[in-house]
N, C-alpha and C positions, 0 to 999 in steps of 0.2 A: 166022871162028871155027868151028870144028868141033862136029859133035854132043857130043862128047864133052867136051870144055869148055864148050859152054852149060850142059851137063848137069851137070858139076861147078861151076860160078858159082852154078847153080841149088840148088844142094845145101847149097851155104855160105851163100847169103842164109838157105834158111831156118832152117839152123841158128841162124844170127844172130835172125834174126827171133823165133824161140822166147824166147830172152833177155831180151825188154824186158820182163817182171816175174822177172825172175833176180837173180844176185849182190848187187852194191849197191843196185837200187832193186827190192829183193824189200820187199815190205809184206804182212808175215803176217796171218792171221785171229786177233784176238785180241777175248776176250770185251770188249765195250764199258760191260756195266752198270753206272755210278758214275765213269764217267770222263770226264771233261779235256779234250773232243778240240781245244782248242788243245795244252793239254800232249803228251799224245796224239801227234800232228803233231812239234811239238819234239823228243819224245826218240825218234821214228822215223827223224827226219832226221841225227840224230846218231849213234843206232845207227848207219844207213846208212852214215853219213862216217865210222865206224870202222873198217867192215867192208872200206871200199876199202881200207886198210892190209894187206888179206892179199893178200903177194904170191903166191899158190899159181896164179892165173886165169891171167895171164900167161906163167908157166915153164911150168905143165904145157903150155898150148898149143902152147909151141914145143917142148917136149921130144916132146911126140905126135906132130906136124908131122912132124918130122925122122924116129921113127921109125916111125911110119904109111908116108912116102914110102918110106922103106928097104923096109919089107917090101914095099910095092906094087911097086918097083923088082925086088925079089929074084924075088917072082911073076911077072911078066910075063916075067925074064929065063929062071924054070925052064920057063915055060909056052912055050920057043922062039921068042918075040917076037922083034920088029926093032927097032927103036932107040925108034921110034916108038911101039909099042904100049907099054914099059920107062916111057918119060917119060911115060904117058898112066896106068898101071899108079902110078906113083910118085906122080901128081897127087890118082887118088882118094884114096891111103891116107895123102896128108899134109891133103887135105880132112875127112878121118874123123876123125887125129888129131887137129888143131886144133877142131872139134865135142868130142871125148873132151877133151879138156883145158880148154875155156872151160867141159864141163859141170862138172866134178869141182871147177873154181876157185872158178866161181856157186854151188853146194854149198856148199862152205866158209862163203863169203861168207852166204849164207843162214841155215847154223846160227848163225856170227857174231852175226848180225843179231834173232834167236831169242832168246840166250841173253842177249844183251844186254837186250831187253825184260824178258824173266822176271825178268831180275836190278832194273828198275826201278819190280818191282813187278806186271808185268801179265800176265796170263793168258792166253797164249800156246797157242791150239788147232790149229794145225799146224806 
């Protein structure tokens, strides 16, 4: 494996890795004074299990994917590359993309998840 795909595997772990309080299992800061937290718990997890219903996480990733490589491909080919440097050019910019599109999904997912509390009541501080 090349520097330059370690370097790219690396780049997409941690994008990943940022995510595990993202999208569906995002759990906002919400005022706790007078509250339920069994209930609490229940109506977070079902927020949750609402919010995977937005399909936006998924498309944009691959729609960024596709045209992150494009342009990374397009660059490397203005930049006089060889075949090589094209495919390697094409690789970071659909690593970008797919990061740009898991975040803008997790977003969604997140106000999702927001509005649905406030709507059940609760106090919702970020």
């Amino acid at each position: 494996m090349s520097n330059q795909n370690k370097l790219m595997s690396l780049l997409l772990l941690v994008a990943l890795m940022g995510c595990s309080n993202t999208g569906s299992n995002f759990s906002p800061i919400i005022d706790k004074q007078g509250i339920d937290e069994v209930k609490y718990q229940r109506d977070l997890t079902e927020c949750q299990s609402i919010s995977t219903g937005a399909q936006g996480a998924g498309k944009d990733g691959a729609k960024k994917a596709v045209g992150g490589a494009a342009i990374g491909a397009l660059i490397g080919l203005v930049g006089g590359g060889n075949s090589t440097n094209i495919a390697q050019a094409a690789g970071v910019g659909g690593v970008i993309g797919v990061a740009s599109g898991l975040y803008s999904g997790n977003a969604e997912q997140e106000t999702i998840i927001r509005r649905c509390l406030a709507g059940r009541g609760y106090r919702v501080l970020n």
